[in-house]
C-alpha positions in Angstrom: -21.7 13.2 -19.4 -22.8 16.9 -20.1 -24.5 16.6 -16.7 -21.1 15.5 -15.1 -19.3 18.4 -16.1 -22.0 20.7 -15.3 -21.7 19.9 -11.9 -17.7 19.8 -11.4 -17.9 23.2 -13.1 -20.4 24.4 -10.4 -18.0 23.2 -7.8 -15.4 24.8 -9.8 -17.2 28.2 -9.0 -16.4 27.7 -5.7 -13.0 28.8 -4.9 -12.7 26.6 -2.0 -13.6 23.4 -4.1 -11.0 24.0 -6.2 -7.9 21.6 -7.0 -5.4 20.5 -9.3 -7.2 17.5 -9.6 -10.6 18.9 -10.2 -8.9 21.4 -12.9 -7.6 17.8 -14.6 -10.7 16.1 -14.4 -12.5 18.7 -16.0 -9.8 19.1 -18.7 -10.8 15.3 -19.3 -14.3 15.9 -19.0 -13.7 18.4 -22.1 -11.7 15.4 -24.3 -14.3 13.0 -23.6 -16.9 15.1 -25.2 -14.2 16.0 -28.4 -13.7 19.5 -26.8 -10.1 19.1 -27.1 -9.4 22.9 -27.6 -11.3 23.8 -24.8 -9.8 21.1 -22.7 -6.5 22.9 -23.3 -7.3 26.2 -22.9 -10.0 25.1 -19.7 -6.5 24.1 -18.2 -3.8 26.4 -19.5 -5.9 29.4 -18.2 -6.9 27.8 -15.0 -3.4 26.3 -14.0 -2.0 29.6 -12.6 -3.7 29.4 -9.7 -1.6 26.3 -8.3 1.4 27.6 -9.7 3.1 28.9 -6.0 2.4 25.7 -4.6 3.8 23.7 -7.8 7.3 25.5 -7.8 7.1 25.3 -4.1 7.2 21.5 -4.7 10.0 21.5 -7.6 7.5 20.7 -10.1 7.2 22.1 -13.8 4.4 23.5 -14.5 5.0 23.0 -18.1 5.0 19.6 -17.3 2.0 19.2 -15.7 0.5 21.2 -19.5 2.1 18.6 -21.4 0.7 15.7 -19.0 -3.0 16.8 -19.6 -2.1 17.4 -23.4 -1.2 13.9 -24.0 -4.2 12.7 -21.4 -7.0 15.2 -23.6 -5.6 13.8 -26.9 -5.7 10.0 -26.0 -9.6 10.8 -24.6 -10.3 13.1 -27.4 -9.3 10.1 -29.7 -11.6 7.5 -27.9 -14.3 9.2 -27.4 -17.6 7.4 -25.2 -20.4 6.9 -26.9 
């Protein structure tokens, strides 16, 4: 799994590989392997840059935080062996 996330954050590097739902993916990445904080803060800090095209599109942005909250702490709580 370590390997998995090494590589989406290597195409997270890459401005033009990035997406919402890469950023997600990698904040589940982060709960799978118990790093619930940094699944959090891996988000929170990287969620700005879709915010234009989120309130362009009438969605809540606070939503979409609370979303990947409740995703990273059903993950965190089940995590793979």
């Amino acid at each position: 799994m370590e390997s998995l996330i090494h590589q989406r954050l290597l195409r997270w590097a890459q401005p033009k590989n990035r997406s919402l739902q890469l950023l997600q993916t990698l904040a589940a990445d982060y709960a799978v392997l118990s790093q619930r904080a940094e699944a959090r803060r891996f988000f929170a800090s990287n969620l700005s840059l879709f915010l234009p095209d989120l309130r362009k599109k009438g969605i809540d942005p606070n939503a979409c935080i609370e979303d990947v909250e409740s995703l990273v702490d059903r993950l965190a709580s089940n995590p793979q062996p």
